[in-house]
MDAnalysis code that builds the backbone (N, CA, C; Angstrom):
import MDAnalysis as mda
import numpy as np

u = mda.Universe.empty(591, n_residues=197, atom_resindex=np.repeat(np.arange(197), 3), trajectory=True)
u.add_TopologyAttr("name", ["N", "CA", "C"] * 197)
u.add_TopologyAttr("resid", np.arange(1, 198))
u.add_TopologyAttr("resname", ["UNK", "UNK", "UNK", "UNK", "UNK", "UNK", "UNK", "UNK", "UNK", "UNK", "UNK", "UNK", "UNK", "UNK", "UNK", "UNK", "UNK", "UNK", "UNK", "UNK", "UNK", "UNK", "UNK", "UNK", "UNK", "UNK", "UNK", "UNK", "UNK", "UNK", "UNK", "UNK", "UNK", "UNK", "UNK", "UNK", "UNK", "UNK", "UNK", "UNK", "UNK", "UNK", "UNK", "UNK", "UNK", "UNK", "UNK", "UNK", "UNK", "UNK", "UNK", "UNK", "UNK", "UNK", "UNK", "UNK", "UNK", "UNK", "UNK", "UNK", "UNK", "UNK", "UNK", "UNK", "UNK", "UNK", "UNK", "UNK", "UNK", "UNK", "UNK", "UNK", "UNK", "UNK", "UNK", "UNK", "UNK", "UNK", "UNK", "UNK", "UNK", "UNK", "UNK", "UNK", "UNK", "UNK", "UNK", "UNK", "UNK", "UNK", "UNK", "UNK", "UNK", "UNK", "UNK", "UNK", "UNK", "UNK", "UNK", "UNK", "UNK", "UNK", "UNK", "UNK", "UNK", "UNK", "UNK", "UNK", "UNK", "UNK", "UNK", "UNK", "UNK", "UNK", "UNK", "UNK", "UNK", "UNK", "UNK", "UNK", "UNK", "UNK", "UNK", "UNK", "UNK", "UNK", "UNK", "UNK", "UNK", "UNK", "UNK", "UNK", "UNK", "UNK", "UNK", "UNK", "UNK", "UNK", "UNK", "UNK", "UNK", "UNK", "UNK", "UNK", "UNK", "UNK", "UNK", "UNK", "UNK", "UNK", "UNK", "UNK", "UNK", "UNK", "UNK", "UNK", "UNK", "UNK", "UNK", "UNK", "UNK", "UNK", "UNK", "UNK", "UNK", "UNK", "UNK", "UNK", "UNK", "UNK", "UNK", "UNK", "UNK", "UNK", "UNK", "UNK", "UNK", "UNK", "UNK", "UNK", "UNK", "UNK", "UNK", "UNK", "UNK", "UNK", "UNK", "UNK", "UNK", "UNK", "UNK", "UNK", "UNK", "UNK", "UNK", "UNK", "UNK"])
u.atoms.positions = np.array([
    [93.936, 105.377, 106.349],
    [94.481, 104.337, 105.467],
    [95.218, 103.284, 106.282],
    [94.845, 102.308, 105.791],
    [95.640, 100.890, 106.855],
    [96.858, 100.001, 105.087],
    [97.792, 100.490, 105.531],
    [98.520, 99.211, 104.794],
    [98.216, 97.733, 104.710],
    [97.591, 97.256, 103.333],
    [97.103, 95.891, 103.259],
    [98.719, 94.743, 103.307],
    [99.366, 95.286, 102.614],
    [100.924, 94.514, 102.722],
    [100.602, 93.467, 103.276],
    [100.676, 93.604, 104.887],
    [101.430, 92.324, 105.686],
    [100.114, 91.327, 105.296],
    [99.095, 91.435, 105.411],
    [97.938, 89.996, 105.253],
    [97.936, 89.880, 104.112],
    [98.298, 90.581, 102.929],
    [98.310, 90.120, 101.663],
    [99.388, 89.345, 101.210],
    [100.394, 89.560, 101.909],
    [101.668, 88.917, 101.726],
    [101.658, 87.760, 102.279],
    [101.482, 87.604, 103.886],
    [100.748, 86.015, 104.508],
    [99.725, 85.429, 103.788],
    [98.689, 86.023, 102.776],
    [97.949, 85.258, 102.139],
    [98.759, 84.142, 101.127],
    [99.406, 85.569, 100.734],
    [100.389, 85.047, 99.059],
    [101.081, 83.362, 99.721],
    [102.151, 83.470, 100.995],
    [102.255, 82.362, 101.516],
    [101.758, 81.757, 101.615],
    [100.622, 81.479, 102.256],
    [99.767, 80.326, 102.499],
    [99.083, 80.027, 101.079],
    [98.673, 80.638, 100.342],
    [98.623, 80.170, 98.874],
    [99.600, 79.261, 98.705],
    [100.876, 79.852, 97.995],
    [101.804, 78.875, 97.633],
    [102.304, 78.140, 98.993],
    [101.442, 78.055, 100.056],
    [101.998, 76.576, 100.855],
    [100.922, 75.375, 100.508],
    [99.448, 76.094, 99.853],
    [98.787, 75.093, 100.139],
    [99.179, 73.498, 99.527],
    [98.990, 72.307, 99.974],
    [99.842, 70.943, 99.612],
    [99.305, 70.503, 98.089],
    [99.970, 70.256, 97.106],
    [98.893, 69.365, 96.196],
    [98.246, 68.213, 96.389],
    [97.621, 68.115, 95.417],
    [96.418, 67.041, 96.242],
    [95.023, 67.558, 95.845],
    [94.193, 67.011, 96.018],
    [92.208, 67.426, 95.979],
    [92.408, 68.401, 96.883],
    [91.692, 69.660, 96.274],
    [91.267, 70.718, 97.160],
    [89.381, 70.562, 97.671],
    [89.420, 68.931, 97.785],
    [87.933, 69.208, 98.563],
    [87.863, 68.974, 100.027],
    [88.754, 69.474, 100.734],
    [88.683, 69.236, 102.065],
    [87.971, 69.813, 102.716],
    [87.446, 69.918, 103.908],
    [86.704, 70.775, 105.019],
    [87.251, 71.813, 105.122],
    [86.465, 73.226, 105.265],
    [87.281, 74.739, 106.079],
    [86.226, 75.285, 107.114],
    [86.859, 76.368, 107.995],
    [85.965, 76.613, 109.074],
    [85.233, 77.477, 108.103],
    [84.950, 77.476, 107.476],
    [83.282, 78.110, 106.450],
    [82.869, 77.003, 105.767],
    [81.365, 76.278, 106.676],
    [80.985, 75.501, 106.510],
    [80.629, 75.159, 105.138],
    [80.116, 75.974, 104.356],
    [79.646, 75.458, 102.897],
    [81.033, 76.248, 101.936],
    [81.974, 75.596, 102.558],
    [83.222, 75.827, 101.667],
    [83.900, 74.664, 102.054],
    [84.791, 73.874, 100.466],
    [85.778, 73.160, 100.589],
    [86.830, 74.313, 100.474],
    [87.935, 73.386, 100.592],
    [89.646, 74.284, 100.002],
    [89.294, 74.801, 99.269],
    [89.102, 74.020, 97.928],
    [89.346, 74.667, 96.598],
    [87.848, 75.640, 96.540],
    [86.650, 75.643, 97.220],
    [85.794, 76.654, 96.647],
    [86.498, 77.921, 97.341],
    [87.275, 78.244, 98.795],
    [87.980, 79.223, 99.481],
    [88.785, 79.580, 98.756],
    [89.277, 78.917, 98.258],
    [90.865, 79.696, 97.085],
    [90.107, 80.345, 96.273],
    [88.900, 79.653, 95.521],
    [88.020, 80.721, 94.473],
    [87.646, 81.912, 94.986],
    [87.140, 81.821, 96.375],
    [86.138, 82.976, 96.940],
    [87.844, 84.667, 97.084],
    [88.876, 83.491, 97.663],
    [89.781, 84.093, 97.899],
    [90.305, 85.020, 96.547],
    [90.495, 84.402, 95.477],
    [90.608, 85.071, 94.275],
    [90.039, 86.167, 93.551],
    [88.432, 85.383, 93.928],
    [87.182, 86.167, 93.046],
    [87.429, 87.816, 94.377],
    [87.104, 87.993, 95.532],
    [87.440, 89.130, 96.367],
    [88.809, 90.006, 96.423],
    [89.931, 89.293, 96.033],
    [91.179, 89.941, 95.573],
    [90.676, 91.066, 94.747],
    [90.300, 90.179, 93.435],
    [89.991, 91.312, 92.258],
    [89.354, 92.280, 92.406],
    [87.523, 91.658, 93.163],
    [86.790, 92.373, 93.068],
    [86.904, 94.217, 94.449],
    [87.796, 93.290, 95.211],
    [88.483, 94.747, 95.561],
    [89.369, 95.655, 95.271],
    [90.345, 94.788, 94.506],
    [91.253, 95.706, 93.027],
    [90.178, 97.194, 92.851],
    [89.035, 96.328, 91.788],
    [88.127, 97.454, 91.186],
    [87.383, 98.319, 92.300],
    [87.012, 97.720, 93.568],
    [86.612, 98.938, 94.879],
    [87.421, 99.840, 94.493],
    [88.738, 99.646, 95.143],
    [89.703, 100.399, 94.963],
    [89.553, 101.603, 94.246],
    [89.918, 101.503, 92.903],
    [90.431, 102.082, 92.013],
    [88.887, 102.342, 91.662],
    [87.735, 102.132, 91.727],
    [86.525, 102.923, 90.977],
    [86.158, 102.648, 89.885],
    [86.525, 101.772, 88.955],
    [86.599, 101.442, 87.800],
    [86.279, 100.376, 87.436],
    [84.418, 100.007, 86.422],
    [84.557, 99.233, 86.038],
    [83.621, 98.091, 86.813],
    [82.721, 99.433, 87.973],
    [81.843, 98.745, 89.163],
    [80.833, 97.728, 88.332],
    [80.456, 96.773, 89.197],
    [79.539, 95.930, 88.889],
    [78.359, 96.561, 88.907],
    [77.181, 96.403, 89.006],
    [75.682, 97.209, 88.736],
    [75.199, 96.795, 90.356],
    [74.337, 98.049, 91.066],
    [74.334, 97.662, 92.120],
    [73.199, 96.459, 92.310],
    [73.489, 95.924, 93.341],
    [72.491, 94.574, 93.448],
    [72.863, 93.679, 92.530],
    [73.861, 93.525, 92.134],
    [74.351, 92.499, 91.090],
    [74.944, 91.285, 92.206],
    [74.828, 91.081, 93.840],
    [75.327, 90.318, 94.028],
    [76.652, 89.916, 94.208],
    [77.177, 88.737, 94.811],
    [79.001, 87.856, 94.839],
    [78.136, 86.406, 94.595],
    [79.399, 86.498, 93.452],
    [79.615, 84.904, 92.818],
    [79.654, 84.051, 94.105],
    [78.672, 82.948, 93.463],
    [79.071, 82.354, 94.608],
    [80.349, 81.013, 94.368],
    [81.139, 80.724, 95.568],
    [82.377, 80.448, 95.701],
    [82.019, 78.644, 94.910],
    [83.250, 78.405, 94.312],
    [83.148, 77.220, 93.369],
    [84.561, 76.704, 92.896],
    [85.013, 75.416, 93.389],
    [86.209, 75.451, 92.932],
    [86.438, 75.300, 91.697],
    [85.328, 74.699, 91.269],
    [85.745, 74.714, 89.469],
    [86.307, 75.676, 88.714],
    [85.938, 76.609, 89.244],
    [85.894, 78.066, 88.641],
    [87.927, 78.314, 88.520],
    [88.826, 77.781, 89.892],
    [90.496, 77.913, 89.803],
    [90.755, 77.668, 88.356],
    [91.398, 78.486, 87.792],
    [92.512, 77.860, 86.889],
    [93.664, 77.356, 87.067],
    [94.420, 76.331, 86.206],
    [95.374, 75.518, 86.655],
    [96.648, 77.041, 87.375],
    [96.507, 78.086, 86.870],
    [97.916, 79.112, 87.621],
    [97.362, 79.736, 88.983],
    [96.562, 79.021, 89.553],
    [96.024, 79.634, 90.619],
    [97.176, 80.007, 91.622],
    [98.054, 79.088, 91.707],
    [98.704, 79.705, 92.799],
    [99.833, 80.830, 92.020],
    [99.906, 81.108, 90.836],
    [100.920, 82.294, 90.829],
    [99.589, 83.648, 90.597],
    [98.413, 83.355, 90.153],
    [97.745, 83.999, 89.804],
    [96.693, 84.793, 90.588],
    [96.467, 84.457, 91.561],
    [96.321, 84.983, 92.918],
    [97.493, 85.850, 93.776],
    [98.193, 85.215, 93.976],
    [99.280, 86.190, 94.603],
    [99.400, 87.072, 93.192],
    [99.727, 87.380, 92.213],
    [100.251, 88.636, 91.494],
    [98.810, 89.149, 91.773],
    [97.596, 88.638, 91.719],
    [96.834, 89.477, 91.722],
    [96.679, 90.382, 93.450],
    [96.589, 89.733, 94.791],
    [96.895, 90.566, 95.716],
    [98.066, 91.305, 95.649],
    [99.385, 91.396, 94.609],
    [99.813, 92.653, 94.481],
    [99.391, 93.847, 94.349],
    [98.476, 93.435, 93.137],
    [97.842, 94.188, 92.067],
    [97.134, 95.240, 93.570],
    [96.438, 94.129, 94.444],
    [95.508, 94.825, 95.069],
    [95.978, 95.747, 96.074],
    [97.149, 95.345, 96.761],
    [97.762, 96.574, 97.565],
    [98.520, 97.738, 97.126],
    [98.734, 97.311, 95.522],
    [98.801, 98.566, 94.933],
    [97.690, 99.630, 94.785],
    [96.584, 99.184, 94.689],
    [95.520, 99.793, 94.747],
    [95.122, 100.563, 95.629],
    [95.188, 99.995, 96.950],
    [94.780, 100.441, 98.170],
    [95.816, 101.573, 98.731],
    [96.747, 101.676, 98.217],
    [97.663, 102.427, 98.509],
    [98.084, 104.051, 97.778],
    [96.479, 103.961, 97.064],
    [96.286, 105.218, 96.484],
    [94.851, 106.012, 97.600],
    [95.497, 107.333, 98.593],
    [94.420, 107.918, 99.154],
    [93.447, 107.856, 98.448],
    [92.813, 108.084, 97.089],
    [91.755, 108.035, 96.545],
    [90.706, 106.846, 97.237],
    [91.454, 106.115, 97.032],
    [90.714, 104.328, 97.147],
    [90.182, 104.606, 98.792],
    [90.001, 105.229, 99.474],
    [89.517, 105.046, 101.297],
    [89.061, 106.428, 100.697],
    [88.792, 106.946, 100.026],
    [87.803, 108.266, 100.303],
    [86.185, 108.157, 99.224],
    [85.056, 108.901, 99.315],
    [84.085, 108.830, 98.382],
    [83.168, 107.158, 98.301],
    [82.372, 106.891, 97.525],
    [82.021, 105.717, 97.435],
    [82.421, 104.740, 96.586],
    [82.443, 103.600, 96.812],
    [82.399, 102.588, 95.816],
    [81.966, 101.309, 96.133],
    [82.259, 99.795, 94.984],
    [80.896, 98.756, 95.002],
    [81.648, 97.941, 95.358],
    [81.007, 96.724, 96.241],
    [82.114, 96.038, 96.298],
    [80.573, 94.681, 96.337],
    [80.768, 93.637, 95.721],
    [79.550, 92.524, 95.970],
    [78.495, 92.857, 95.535],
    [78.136, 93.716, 95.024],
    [76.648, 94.473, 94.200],
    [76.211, 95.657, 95.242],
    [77.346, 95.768, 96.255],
    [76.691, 96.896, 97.735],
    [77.223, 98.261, 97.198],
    [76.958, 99.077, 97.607],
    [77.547, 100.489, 97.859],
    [77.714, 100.629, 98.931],
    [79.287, 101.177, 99.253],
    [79.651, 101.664, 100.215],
    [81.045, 102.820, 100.433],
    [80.983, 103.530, 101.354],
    [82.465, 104.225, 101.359],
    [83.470, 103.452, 101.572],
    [84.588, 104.024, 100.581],
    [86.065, 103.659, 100.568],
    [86.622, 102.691, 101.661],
    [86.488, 103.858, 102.743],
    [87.048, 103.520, 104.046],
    [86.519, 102.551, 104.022],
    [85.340, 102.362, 104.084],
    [84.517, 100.848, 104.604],
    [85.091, 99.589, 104.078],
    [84.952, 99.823, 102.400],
    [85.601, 98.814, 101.828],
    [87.185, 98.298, 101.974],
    [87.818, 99.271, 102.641],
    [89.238, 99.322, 102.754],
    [89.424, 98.131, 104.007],
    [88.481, 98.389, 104.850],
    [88.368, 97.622, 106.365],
    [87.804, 96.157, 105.791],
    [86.537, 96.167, 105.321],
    [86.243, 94.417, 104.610],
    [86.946, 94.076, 104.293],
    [87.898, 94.584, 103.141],
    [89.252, 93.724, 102.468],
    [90.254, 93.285, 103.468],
    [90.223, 93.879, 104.512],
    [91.680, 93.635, 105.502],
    [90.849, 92.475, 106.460],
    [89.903, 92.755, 106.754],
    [89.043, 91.516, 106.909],
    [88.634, 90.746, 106.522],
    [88.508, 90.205, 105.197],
    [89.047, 89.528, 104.171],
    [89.899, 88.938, 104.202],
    [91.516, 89.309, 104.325],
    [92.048, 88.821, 104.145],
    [92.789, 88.217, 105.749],
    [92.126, 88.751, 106.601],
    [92.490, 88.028, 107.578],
    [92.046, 87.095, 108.005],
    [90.474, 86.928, 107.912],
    [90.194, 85.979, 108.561],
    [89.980, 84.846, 107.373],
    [90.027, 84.871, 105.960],
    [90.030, 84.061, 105.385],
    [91.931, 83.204, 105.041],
    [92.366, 83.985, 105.539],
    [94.163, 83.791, 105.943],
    [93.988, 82.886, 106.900],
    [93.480, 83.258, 108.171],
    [93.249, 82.392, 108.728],
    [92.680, 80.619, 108.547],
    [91.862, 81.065, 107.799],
    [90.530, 79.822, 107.358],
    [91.590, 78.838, 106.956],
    [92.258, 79.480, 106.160],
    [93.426, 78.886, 104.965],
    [94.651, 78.153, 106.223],
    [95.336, 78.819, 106.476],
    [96.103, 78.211, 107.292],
    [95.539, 77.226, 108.349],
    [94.297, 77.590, 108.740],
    [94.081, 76.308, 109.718],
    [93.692, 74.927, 108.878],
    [93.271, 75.322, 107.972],
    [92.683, 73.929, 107.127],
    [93.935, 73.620, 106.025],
    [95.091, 74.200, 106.151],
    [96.039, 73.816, 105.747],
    [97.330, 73.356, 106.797],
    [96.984, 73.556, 107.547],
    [98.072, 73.187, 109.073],
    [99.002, 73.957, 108.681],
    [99.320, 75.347, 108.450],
    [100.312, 76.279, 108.102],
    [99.883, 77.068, 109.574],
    [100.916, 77.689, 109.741],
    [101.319, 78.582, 110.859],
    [100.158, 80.277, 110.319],
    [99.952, 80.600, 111.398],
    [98.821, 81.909, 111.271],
    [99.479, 82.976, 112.072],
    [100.194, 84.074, 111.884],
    [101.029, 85.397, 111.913],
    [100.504, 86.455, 111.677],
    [99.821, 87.860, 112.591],
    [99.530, 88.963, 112.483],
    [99.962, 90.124, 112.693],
    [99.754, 90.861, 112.799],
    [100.076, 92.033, 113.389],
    [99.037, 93.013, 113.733],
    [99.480, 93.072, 115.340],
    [98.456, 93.147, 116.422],
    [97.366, 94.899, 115.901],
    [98.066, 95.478, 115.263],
    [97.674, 96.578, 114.811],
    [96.714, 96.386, 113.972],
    [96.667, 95.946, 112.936],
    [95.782, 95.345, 111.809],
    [94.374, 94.487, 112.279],
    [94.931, 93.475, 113.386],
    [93.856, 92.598, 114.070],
    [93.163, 93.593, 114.632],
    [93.541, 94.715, 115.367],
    [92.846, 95.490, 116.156],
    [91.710, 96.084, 115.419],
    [91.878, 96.550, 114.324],
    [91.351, 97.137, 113.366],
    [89.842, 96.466, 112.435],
    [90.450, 94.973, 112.386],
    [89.710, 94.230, 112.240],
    [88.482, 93.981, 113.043],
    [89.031, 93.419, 114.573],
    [88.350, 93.466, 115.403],
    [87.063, 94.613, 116.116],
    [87.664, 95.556, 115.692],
    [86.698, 96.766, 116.208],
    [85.790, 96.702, 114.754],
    [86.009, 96.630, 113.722],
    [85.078, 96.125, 112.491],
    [84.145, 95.207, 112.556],
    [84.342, 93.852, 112.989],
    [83.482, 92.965, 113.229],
    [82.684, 92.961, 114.549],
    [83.209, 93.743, 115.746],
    [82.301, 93.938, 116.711],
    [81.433, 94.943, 116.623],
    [80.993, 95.692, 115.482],
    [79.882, 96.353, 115.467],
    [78.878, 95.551, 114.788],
    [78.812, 94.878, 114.393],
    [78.222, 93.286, 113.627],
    [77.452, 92.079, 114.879],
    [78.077, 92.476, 115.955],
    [78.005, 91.399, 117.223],
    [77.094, 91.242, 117.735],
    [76.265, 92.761, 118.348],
    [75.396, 93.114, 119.424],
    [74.263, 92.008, 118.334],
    [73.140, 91.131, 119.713],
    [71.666, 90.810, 119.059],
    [71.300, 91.532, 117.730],
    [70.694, 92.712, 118.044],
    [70.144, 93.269, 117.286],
    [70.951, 93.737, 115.831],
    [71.803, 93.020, 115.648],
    [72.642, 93.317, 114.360],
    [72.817, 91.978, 113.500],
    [71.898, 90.830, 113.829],
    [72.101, 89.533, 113.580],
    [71.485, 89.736, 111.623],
    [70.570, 90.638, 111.463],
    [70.248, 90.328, 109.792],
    [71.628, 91.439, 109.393],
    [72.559, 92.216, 109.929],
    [73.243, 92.799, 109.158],
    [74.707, 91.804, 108.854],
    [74.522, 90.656, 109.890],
    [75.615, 89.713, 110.264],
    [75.820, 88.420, 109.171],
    [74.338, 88.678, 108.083],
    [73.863, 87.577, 107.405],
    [74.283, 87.786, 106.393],
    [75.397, 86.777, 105.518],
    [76.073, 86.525, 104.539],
    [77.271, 87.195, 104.747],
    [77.606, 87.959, 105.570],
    [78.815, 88.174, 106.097],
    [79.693, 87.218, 107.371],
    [79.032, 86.858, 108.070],
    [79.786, 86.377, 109.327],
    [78.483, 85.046, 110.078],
    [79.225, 84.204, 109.751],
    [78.105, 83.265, 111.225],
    [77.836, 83.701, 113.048],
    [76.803, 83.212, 113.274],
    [76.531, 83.294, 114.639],
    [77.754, 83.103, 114.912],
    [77.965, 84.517, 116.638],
    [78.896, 84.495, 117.001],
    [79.336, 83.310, 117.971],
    [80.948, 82.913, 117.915],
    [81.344, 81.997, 118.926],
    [81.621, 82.578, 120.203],
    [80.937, 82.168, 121.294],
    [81.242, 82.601, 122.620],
    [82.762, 82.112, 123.112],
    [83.674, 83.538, 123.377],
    [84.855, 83.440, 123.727],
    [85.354, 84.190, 125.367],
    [85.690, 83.561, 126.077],
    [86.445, 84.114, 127.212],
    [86.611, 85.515, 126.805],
    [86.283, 86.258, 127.588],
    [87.087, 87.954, 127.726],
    [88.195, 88.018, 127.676],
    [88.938, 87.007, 128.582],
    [90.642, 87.147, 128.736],
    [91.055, 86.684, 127.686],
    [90.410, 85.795, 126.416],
    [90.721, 85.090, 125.587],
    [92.442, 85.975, 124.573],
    [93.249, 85.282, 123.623],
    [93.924, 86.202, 123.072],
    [93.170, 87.346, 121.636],
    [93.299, 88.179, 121.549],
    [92.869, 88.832, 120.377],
    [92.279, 88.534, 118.873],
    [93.060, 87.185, 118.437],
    [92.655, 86.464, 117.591],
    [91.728, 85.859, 117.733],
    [91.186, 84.749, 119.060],
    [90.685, 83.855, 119.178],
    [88.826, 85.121, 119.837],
    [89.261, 86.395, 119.965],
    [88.322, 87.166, 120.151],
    [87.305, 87.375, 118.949],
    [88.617, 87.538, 117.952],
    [88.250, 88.355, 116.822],
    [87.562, 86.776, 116.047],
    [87.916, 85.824, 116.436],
    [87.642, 84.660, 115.126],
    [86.017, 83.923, 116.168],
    [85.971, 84.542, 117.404],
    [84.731, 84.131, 118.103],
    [83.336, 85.374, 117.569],
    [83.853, 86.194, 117.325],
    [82.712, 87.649, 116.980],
    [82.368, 87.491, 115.261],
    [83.629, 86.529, 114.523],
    [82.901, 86.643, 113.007],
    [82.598, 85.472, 113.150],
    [82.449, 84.324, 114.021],
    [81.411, 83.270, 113.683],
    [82.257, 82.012, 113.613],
    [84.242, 81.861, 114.082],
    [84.265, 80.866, 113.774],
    [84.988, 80.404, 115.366],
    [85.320, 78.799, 115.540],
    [85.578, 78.501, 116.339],
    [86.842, 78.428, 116.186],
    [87.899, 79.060, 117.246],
    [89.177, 79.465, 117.569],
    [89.526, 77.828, 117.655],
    [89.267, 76.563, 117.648],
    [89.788, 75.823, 118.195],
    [89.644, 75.041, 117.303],
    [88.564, 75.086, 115.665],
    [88.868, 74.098, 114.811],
    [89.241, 73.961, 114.068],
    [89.626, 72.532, 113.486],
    [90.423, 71.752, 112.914],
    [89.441, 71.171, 111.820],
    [90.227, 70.434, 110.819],
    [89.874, 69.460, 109.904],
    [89.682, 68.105, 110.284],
    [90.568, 67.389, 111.290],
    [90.111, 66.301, 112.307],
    [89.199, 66.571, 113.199],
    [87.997, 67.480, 113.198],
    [87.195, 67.435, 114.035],
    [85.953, 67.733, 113.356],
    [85.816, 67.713, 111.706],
    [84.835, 67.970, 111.236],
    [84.156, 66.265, 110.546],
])
C-alpha cells in the first residue's frame, strides 16, 4: 500500500491555484487544453474512487471518456478536491490493493490500479503546475514508485502497451534528476513550457 495523501493534496493545490480566466491554454498532453486536463483530472479521481472500493464497475471494454472541458461544472474547483478526498479515503482501505478491479473499461489487480492512480496524479500534477506556472513538490519515495511503474512501459518492444497511456519516450541524461527521468520515460519533455508551444 502506498499513501495517496501527499499528490492528492498537491493536486487539491494546484487546482485551487489554477488562475481564472479561459481554460483553453496549451498542456504538455498535446491533445489537451487546461480545461479538457481538469476534466480528465476529475473524470480519473472518481473513476478510481470506484477501482478502489469495487463498486459499481463500468462493463469491461467500456473504454475512458474522452477528456472535454465542457464537461467542468461551474464548482470544479471545490468539487474535485472533495472528491480526491473521497479518493484517498478509498485507497486507504487494504481491500482496495488486493483482488481485481476496473479501472477505464480494463481489468486489473488492485495493486496495479493503486500505482496508475499515484501516477495519475503525479504526472498529471505535474502537467498542471507547469502549464499553470505553480511550483511542482514530491516526495522522493512516491516518485520512486512511480518511476519503476512507468519504466516497465519503456523498453522498444513495449511501445503498443505504451499506447493511450504515455507518449514516445523523451530521451533524458542518466545523471538527469528523478523527476525529469520519470517525466522523460512517460513521454513528456522535462523542459516544457506554454511559451514554447
Amino acid at each position: 500500500m502506498l499513501d495517496l495523501e501527499p499528490a492528492a493534496q498537491q493536486m487539491t493545490d494546484l487546482i485551487r491555484g489554477v488562475p481564472d480566466g479561459p481554460l483553453d491554454g496549451p498542456t504538455p498532453c498535446p491533445a489537451y487544453t487546461l480545461g479538457d486536463l481538469l476534466d480528465h483530472i476529475g473524470t480519473l479521481t472518481r473513476a478510481f474512487t470506484v477501482a478502489a472500493t469495487k463498486t459499481n464497475l463500468a462493463p469491461s471494454g467500456s473504454g475512458r471518456p474522452v477528456p472535454d472541458a465542457a464537461n467542468l461544472d461551474s464548482d470544479w474547483r471545490g468539487r474535485i478536491p472533495r472528491d480526491l478526498t473521497t479518493l484517498v479515503e478509498a485507497w486507504r482501505d487494504p481491500e482496495a490493493w488486493t483482488g481485481m478491479t476496473r479501472a477505464g473499461g480494463i481489468d486489473l489487480p488492485g495493486e496495479v490500479a493503486g500505482l496508475v492512480v499515484l501516477d495519475e496524479l503525479i504526472l498529471h500534477g505535474w502537467d498542471l503546475a507547469r502549464t499553470t506556472g505553480q511550483p511542482f513538490d514530491y516526495e522522493p519515495a512516491l516518485l520512486e514508485a512511480v518511476l519503476d511503474f512507468v519504466a516497465k512501459f519503456a523498453p522498444p518492444d513495449q511501445e503498443a502497451a505504451r499506447e493511450g497511456l504515455f507518449g514516445p519516450v523523451v530521451p533524458v541524461p542518466e545523471e538527469a534528476p528523478l523527476l525529469d527521468r520519470l517525466l522523460g520515460l512517460a513521454g513528456r519533455d522535462p523542459a516544457w513550457s506554454p511559451a514554447a508551444t
